[in-house]
C-alpha positions, 0 to 999 in steps of 0.5 A: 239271451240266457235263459235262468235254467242255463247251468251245467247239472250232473245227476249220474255218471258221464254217461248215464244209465239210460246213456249206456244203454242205447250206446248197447242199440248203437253197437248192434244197430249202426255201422262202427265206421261212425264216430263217436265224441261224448257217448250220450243221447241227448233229450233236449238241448238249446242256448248252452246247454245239451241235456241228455236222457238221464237228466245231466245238464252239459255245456255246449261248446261243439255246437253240432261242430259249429252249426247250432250257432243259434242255439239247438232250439231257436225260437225263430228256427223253431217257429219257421220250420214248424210253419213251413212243414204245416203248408208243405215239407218238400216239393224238389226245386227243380220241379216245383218251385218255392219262394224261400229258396229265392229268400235264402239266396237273395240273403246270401248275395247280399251278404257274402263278401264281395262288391260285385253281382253274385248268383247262389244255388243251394244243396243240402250237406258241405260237401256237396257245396264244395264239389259243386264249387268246383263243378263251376270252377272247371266249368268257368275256366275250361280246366280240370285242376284243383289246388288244395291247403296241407292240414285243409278240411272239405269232406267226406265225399270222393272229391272232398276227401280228396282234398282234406289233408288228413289221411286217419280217420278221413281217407286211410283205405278209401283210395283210389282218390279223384284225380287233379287235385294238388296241395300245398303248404298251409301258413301255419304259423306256429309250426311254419318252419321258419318261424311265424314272421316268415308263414305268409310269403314262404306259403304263397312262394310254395303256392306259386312255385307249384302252380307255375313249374308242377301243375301249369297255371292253364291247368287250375280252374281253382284254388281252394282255402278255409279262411280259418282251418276248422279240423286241421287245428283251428289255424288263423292264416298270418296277415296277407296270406288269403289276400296274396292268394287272392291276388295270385289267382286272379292274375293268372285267371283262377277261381279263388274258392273260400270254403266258410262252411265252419267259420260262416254266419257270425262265427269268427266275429264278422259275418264270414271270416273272409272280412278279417282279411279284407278279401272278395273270393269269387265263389263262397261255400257255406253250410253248418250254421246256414240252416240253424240246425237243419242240412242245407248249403249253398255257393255263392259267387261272381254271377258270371262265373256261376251262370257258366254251367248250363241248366240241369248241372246244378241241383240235387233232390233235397238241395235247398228244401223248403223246410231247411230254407225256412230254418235260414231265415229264421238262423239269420233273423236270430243272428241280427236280432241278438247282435251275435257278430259282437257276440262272437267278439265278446266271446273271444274277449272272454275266453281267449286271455284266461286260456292264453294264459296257460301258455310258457315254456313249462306249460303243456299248452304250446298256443291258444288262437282263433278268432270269435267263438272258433277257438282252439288250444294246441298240446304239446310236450313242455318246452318242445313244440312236439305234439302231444296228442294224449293230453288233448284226449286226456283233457277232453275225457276230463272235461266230458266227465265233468259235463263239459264238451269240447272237441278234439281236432287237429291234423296231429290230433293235438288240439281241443277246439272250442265252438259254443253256441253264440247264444251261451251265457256268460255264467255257463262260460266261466263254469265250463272254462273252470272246469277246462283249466283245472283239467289242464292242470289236473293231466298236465306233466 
């Protein structure tokens, strides 16, 4: 699985030369409202490894924000699209049809959680899954409202917006937003205010209180939860909370949506995150990882409930391309070939107790959690809970100059996530976790 030439490598400054120099094109060419996490352009990448134009070889632990689950430069990836895009690049599905598209949903209805008859359409970006989702909610259930998780992530679109907690960087001056969406308290243990033993049954007695008195059950078409909140912080809900939600939803007739668009695809140790808690969501989103690189996303779900929109209200021009299909096959082929669901799990082995370490009443690190090769490190001011959004900047500046990338997320912008490549090797590990611990210490009041 590691290749011999996986080793981190610096040969200029972070960024290089040739880096700042594009980074002048970038300024005058592109819109600011881009953002921007380490400022290098990338040559090639593949395994762990990003190598930029000035020749620093960097250790990959974003993953394209978890969508490079089998590498930037899969074989089977590389080899699909490159047979696929011979024979034919795009046709429009709903025109002409094309056999990978069938493959890829057959894959998906096998594979999603969830011992009944399931159905799957196929768009191209995460958002448009979930607005899809819940196109087919509302239309399932002949109601308009949507339930949302505070410190929930689900995209950039109006709809999607809309349903992210977060207002900066996401939602700050794009208002008005899309009407019927309602949210309620995230179980997030570490912060849930009755400590972490209570997060579960105070979440669902919030979700119930505001379904049943605020927004009228008869009015919900879905709730919506991220099994594992990606950019609110890497948060794990505590036991029985997805399955309460799950229980609440289908006895009052609502859709349960499970957005797995960031935790899909072997990322969490299971194939979705959902298997952790043992729960069957009626419609599932997925996206990132699906495509091995390339855009492409799908829902997935309760056969009846996705035959209820009639023909014509699904689709897109570039949902479900021919090339991206063929990316998916060749992702999927990769995930089971390698073993990358134990993989994952023998990432988090790895990594989680050296960091989980860090932890103390003295120490800067308030929590490591997650779970697989989703996992996250939360700052805070020592012997508070308080977040401390600098140092997660200054150990991410810090590890990126070293020619590590991390990511910073969180709703209080005090997390630095990590999401290598399922395919990193251990040695690459081990080095880029050197380098996040001596950063710890090297800012750490």
């Amino acid at each position: 699985m590691c290749q011999p030439d996986q080793n981190r490598r610096l040969v200029t400054e972070i960024p290089g030369p040739k880096s700042r120099k594009l980074q002048q094109r970038r300024g005058a060419e592109l819109a600011d409202g881009l953002g921007l996490t380490m400022p290098v352009f990338v040559e090639n990448a593949g395994g762990g490894v990003i190598v930029d134009v000035d020749g620093n070889q960097i250790v990959d632990l974003a993953s394209g924000i978890a969508v490079t689950s089998v590498g930037a430069s899969d074989p089977a990836v590389a080899r699909r699209v490159a047979e696929q895009a011979e024979r034919f690049t795009h046709t429009c599905f709903l025109v002409t049809q094309y056999e990978g598209f069938i493959d890829v949903a057959r894959a998906l209805n096998e594979l999603t959680p969830g011992d009944f008859r399931k159905k799957t359409a196929l768009f191209t970006t995460g958002a448009e899954a979930v607005e899809n989702a819940v196109k087919i909610a509302r239309v399932a259930t002949g109601r308009s409202a949507v339930i949302a998780l505070s410190h929930a992530y689900h995209g950039w679109s109006l709809l999607t917006m809309t349903m992210t907690a977060k207002n900066l960087p996401y939602k700050d001056g794009f208002g008005p937003f899309a009407p019927e969406v309602y949210r309620v308290p995230s179980p997030y243990p570490y912060r849930w205010p009755g400590g972490p033993d209570q997060a579960a049954q105070g979440a669902l007695d919030a979700l119930r209180e505001t379904v049943l008195t605020q927004v009228g059950a008869n009015n919900v078409a879905a709730i919506i939860a991220e099994p594992i909140q990606g950019e609110g912080g890497c948060i794990v809900p505590p036991a029985g909370y997805l399955t309460g939600v799950q229980d609440f939803a289908r006895e009052l007739g609502i859709v349960f949506i499970v957005d797995e668009i960031q935790t899909g695809f072997a990322r969490t140790g299971h194939m979705f995150a959902s298997e952790h808690e043992g729960i069957e969501p009626d419609l599932i989103t997925t996206a990132k990882a699906l495509g091995g690189g390339l855009p492409l996303a799908a829902v997935t779900g309760r056969a009846e409930i996705m035959d209820a929109v009639p023909a014509g209200g699904l689709g897109g021009t570039y949902a479900g391309n021919p090339v991206a299909c063929a990316a998916a096959l060749g992702a999927l082929e990769t995930i089971e070939r390698e073993a990358l669901v134990q993989r994952a799990r023998d990432i988090e082995a790895k990594v989680k107790p050296r960091l989980a370490a860090l932890t103390g009443e003295a120490s800067a690190v308030g929590e490591v959690r997650g779970r697989g090769a989703m996992l996250a490190i939360e700052f805070v001011r020592p012997g508070t809970t308080a977040p401390a959004p600098e140092l997660a900047r200054a150990v991410s500046a810090a590890c990126h100059a070293q020619g590590v990338l991390v990511l910073v997320c969180g709703t209080f912008g005090n997390v630095i996530r990590l999401l290598p490549p399922l395919v990193i090797c251990d040695d690459l590990l081990d080095d880029a976790l050197d380098v996040i611990c001596g950063a710890i210490d090297e800012v750490q009041p």
